[in-house]
VMD Tcl script that draws the C-alpha trace (Angstrom):
set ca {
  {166.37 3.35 -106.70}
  {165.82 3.88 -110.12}
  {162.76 3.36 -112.21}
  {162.74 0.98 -114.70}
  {160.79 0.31 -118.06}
  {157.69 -2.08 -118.36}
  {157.99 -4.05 -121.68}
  {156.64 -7.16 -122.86}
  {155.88 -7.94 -119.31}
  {158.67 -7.42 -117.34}
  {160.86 -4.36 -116.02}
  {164.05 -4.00 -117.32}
  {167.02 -1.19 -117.62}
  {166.86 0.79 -120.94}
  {168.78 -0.84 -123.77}
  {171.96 1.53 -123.28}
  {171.83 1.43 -119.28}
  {171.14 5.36 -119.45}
  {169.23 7.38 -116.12}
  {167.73 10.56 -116.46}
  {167.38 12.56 -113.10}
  {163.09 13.33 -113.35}
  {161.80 16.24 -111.56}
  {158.23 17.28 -110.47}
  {156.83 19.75 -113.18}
  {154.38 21.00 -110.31}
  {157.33 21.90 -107.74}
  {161.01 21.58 -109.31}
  {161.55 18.52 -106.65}
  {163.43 15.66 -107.73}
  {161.70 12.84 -108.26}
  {164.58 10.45 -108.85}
  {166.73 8.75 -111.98}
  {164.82 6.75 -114.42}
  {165.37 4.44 -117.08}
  {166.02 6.79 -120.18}
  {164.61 5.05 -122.94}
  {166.00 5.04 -126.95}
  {165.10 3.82 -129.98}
  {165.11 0.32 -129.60}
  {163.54 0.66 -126.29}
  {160.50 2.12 -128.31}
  {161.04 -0.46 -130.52}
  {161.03 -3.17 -128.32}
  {157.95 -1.80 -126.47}
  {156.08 -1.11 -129.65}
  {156.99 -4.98 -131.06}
  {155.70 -6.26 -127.57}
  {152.16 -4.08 -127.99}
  {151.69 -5.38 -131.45}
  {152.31 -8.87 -130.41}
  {149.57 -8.33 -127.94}
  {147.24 -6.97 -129.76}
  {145.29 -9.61 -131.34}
  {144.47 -10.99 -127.99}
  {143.69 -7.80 -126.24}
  {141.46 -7.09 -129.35}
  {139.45 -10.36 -129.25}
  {138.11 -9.26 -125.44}
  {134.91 -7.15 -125.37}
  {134.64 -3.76 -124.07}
  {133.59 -4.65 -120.63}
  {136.31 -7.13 -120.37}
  {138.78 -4.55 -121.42}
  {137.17 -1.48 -118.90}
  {137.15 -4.22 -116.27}
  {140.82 -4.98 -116.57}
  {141.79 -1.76 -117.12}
  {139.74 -0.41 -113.69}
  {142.13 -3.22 -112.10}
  {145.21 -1.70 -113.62}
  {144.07 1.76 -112.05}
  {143.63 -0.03 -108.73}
  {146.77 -1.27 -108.33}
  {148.88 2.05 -109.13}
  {146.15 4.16 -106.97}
  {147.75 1.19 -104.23}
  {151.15 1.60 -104.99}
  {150.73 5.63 -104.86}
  {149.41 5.74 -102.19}
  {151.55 3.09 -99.78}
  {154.74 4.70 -100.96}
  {153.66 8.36 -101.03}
  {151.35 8.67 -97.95}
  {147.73 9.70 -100.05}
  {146.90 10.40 -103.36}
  {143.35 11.90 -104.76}
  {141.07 8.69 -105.92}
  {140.47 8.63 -109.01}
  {137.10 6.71 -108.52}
  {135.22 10.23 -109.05}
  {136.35 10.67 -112.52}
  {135.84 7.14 -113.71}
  {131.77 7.81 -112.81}
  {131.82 11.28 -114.87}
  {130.74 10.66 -118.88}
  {133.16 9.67 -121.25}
  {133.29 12.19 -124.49}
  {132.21 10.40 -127.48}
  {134.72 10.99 -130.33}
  {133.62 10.48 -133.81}
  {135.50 8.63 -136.51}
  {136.64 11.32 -139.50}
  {135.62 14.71 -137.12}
}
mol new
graphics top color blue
foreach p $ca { graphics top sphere $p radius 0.5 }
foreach p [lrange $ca 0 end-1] q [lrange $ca 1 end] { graphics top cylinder $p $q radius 0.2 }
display resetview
């Protein structure tokens, strides 16, 4: 099975059709092919962002955390049904956040 892209909402096949073979970085293992993106795959994805934007912009903070805590959810889910377990990563979402500040 190879693993596809995510853009503008859906999963598709790079542009070109191209699979790279991915391998663990921690252990050599192979992980599987996946969709070897080009160009106008980034293209295409960074089009689709852009077009989103606005409206992910227009949500507050909170809406945004909430959302993307649900996001988190679902691939802790899917990592852990098709790999056995996986760490949470509930702890680090409780630890402080650095604060970054603009023109440092």
């Amino acid at each position: 099975m190879t693993t596809r892209m995510f853009i503008d909402g859906e999963w598709c096949d790079a542009a070109s059709g191209a699979t790279v073979e991915a391998t663990s970085p921690a252990t050599g293992e192979s992980l599987g092919p996946v969709a070897e993106g080009s160009r106008e795959d980034a293209q295409r994805a960074i089009d689709a962002a852009n077009a989103a934007f606005p409206s992910w912009a227009a949500r507050t903070g909170f809406e945004r955390a909430a959302l993307l805590h649900r996001v988190a959810d679902v691939c802790e889910r899917r990592a852990t049904s098709s790999r056995g377990s996986v760490r949470s990563t509930r702890a680090s979402r409780s630890r402080p956040r650095p604060r970054w500040r603009s023109g440092s």
